[in-house]
N, C-alpha and C positions, 0 to 999 in steps of 0.2 A: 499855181494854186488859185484858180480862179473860181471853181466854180464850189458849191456846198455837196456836204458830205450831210449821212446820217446814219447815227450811231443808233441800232434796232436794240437795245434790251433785251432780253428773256429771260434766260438762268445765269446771270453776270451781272449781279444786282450791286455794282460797285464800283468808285473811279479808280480804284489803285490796280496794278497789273491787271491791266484791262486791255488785250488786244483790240477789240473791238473800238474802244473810245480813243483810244491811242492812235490806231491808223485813221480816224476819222478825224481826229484832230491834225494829224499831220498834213493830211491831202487836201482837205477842207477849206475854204477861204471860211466855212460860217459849219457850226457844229449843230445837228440837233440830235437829242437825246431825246429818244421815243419809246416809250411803252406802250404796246396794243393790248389791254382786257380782250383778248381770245375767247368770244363766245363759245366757241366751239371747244375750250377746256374748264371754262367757269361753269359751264351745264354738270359738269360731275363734279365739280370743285368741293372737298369735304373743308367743313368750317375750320376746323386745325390749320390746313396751309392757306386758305383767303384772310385769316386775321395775320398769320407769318407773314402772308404778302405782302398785308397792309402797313403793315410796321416795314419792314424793307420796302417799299415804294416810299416811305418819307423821309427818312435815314437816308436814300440814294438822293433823294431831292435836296433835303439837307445839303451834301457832300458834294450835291452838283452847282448850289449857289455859293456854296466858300469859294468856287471858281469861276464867278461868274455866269453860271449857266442856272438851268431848272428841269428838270422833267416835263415834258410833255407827256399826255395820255389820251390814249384817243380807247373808244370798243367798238367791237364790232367785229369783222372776218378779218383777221389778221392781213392776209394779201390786199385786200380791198383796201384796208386806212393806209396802211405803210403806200400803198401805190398816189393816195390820195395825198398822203402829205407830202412825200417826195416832188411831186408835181408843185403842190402849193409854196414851195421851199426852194425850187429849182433843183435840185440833188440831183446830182450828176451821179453816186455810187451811194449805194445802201449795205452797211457792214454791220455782219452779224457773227454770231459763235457757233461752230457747229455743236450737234447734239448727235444722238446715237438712234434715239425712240424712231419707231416708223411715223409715227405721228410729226416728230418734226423733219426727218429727210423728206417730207412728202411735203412740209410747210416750204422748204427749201427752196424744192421746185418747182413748186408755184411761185414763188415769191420769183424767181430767178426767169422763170419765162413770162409771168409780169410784167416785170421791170423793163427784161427786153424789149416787150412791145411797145415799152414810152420811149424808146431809148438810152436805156439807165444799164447799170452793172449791178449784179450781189454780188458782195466780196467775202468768203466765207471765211471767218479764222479760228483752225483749231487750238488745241492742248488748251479750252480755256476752265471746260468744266472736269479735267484731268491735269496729272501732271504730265505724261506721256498720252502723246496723241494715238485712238481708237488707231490702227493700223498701220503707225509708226513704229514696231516692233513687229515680226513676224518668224514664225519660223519656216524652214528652208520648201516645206510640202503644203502649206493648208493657207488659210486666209484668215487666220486666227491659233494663238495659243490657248489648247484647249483644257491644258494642266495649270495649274500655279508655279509649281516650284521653278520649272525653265523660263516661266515668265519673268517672274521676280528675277531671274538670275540677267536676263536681259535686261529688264525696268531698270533695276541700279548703275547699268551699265550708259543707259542710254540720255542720250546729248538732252538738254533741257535749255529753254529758252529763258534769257536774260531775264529779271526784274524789270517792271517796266512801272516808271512812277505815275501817278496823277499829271493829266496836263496841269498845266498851270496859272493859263485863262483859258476862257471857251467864250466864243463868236459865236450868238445866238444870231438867227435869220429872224423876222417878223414873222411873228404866229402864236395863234393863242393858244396858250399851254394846256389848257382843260382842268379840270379841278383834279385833284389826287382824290380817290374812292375811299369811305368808309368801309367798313365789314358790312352793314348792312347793302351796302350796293352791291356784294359778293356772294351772301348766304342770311339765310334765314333762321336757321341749327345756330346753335349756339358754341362753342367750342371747349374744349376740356378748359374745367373751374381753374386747374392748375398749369396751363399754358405759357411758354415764355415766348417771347418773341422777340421781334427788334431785327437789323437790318446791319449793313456796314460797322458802323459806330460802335455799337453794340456788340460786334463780333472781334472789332479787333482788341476792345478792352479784356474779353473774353480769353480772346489770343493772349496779351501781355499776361494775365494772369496766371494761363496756361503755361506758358513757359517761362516764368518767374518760382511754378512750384510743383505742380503736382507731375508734369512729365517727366523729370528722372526718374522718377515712381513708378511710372505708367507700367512696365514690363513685371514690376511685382504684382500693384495693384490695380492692374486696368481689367481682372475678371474679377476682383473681390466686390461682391452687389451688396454690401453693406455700406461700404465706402465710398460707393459713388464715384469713384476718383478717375472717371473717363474724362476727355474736353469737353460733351454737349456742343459739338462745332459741328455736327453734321446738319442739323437743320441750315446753319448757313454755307456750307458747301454744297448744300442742295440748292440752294438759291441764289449760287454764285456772291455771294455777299463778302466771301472771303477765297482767295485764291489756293487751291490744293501745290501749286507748285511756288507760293509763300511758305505755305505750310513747314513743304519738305526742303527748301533752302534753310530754312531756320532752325532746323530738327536734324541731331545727327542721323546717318542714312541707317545705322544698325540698330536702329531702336526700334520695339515693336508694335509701337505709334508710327514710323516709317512703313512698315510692314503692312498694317492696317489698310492706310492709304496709296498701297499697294495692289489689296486686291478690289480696293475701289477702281481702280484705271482695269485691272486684270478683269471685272465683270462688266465694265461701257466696253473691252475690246472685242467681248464676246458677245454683245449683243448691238455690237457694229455690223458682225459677222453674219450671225443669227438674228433678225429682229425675231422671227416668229416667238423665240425660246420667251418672250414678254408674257405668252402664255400656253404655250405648244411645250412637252416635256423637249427637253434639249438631248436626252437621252434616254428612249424609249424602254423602261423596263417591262411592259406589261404588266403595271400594280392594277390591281384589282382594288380599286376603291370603293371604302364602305359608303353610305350613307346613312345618316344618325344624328336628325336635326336637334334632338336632346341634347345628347354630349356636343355637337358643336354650338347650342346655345349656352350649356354649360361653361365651356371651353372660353367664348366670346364675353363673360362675365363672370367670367374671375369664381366660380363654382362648381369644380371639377373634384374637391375634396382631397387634392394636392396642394398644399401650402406652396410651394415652390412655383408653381403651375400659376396659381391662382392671383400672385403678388405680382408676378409681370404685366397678367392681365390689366388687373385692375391698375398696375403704372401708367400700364398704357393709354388706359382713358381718362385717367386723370391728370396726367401730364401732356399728351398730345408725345409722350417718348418713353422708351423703353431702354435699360441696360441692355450691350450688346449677348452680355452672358443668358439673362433674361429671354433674347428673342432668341437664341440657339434652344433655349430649354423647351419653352411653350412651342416652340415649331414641330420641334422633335416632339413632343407632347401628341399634338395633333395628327400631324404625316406618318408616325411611326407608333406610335401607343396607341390610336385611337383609328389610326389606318385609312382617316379621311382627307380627300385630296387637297393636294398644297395650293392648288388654287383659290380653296374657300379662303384657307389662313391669309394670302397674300392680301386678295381684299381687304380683307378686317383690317388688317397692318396699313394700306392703304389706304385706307379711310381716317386711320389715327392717326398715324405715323406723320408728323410732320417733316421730318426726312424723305418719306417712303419714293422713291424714284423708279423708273423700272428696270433699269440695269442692277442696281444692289439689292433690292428688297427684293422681285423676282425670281433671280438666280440665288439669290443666298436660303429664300425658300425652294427651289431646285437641288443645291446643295444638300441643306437638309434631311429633304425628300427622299433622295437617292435618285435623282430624273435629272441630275447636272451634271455640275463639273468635279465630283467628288471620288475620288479613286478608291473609295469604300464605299461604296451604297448602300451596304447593309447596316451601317453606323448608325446603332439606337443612344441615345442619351436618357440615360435612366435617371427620371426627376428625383429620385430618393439619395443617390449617389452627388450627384450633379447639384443637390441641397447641400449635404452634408462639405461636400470639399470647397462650392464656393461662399457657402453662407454657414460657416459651420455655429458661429453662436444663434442663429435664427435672428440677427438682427432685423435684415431686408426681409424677413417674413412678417415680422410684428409690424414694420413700419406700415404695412400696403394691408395685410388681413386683422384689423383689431382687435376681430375678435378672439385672437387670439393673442394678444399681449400679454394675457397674464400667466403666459406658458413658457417657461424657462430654459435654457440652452437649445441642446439639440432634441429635445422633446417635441419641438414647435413644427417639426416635419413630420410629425406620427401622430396627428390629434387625435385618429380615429381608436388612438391605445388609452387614450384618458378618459374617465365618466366625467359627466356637467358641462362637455365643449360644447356652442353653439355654432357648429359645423358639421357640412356635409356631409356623406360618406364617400369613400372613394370612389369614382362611377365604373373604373376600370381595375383588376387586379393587375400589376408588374411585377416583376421579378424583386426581391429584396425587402415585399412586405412583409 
């Protein structure tokens, strides 16, 4: 173990079960912990996830000097610093996480025929932004399971790798670490007023909390959108801040918060498979998509004249997040009641969503749609219906629409039946008005 290692960051914003830092420490005489600002994903970076980053790049800094170590940060073309510093550092191998997007198997392989030509190694290690690795389950004909339910029945079946703790010190090489970036150094937009953020630290207090109370719960109340009673742990499973296969070791496997992060791995394995499905329909129905820049500007602020509709919306920009009952409803709102294409919604969801990934937000609006993996396509979710059984007092309506607080139970889904509301009219008629 003579020569330096380097540990690449990406979406593994954290020391603890951390392949990545773990094999870089072991091989390593001298550790470096590198972060590249990715121009070439900061150019569309929506302010939601560069202030999330921001907070997770100092939380990881944090967590990196209780061990002796720091973050380095360098920007610029990802291939180009990582190849610059490895050189400046001696790194004999550069160890990163795999991912699923074309966008990073294509970082992959640049980075890996880079490196060759200095003489260096990528050392690539899955299952880290999954519990089960993209392709580590298959069935016996295809290069992907394209159902759920045979997948799941595999997923719980299948071998999962140890806990792996925090090293315990880290050998830093000589080199100057770079300053850690403000939000201004990332966006210029400002980010929803109601934003949480935070990084490691942050998520695992989040975690203790999480499984100290509301997750026995979770299988009664993790679609009642009054109650809120979800984790809020997906922004930092999207940023690697928190390990998905911690998660599911500390969670019995029959719960359906296991289940959940289930079809997180079941949609990275299909768009392992499939990159195009990130915006290609993954199952071609021939929908004839309308277009109708009113109703989708409606749609996109929360003024569709569906109370149900309208409260996820407007979550969504106010929070940078959304109930997951919420984005089932407003999708189907959109794809299927309004008939226009799941690609506008995904967007929009992308731009807010400080989760939004392309593996779950993508295919879960495919889902939706009826263009995925969903063995009914034709599955409409009628916002009137879908008010009434998950929000039946009209709590989570009054919280997000005020103007209509002062409308009582389940009235608060029919404003258009009351005189003196100051509210829209419905833009579309549905079934069950």
């Amino acid at each position: 173990m003579s020569a330096g290692a380097l540990a690449l960051f990406t979406r593994d914003l954290r020391v603890r079960d951390n392949p990545v830092l773990t094999a870089a420490h072991r091989e390593g005489a001298t550790v470096l912990p590198l972060f590249v600002l990715d121009d070439a994903i900061l150019a569309g970076c929506p302010p939601n996830r560069a202030y999330f980053l921001v907070a997770a790049l100092r939380e990881l800094d944090d967590e990196l000097r209780e061990i002796g170590g720091r973050l380095v940060v360098r920007r610029g073309d990802v291939v180009e610093e990582v190849a610059r510093v490895a050189a400046e550092t001696s790194a004999a191998v550069v160890h990163i996480a795999a991912d699923v997007s074309a966008y990073s198997r294509a970082r992959e392989r640049r980075l890996r025929e880079r490196l060759a030509a200095d003489g260096r190694e990528l050392r690539v290690h899955p299952a880290s932004l999954t519990v089960v690795a993209p392709g580590e389950i298959l069935p016996s004909d295809r290069d992907h399971f394209a159902v759920f339910t045979p997948y799941h029945r595999r997923w719980l079946e299948a071998d999962r790798r140890p806990a792996l703790r925090a090293p315990r010190e880290l050998r830093l090489p000589r080199i100057a670490a770079g300053s850690l970036p403000a939000p201004d150094d990332l966006t210029a937009e400002p980010p929803s007023p109601g934003l949480s953020v935070g990084g490691e630290t942050t998520a695992r207090k989040m975690l203790r909390d999480w499984l100290a109370g509301a997750v026995a719960e979770y299988s009664r109340t993790g679609d009642d959108l009054a109650a809120d009673a979800t984790s809020h742990l997906s922004p930092y499973l999207h940023f690697g801040c928190l390990s998905p296969g911690e998660l599911v070791r500390r969670v019995d496997d029959g719960t359906e918060f296991v289940r959940q992060l289930a079809w997180r791995d079941f949609h990275h394995q299909v768009l392992a498979a499939r990159p195009g499905a990130a915006w290609h329909d993954y199952r071609d129905r021939a929908i004839r998509w309308r277009t109708d820049a009113q109703a989708v500007t409606a749609w996109t602020e929360g003024r569709t004249g569906f109370p149900i509709v309208d409260a996820g919306m407007r979550q969504l920009r106010e929070q940078g997040w959304m109930h997951n009952r919420a984005r089932l409803i407003t999708a189907s709102f959109l794809a299927k009641s309004l008939r226009v294409d799941w690609r506008v919604g995904a967007r929009h969801f992308r731009y807010w969503l400080v989760d939004a990934d392309m593996a779950n937000n993508q295919l879960n609006w495919q889902w939706v749609a009826g263009t995925g993996n969903d063995t009914r396509p034709n599955r409409v979710l009628n916002p009137l219906r879908q008010a009434e059984r998950y929000d039946p007092d009209g709590a989570y309506v009054r919280r997000w629409v005020p103007e209509l607080a002062g409308i009582e139970g389940r009235a608060v889904h029919r404003p258009w039946r009351l005189d003196s509301v100051d509210y829209p009219a419905p833009i579309i008629e549905v079934p069950g008005m």
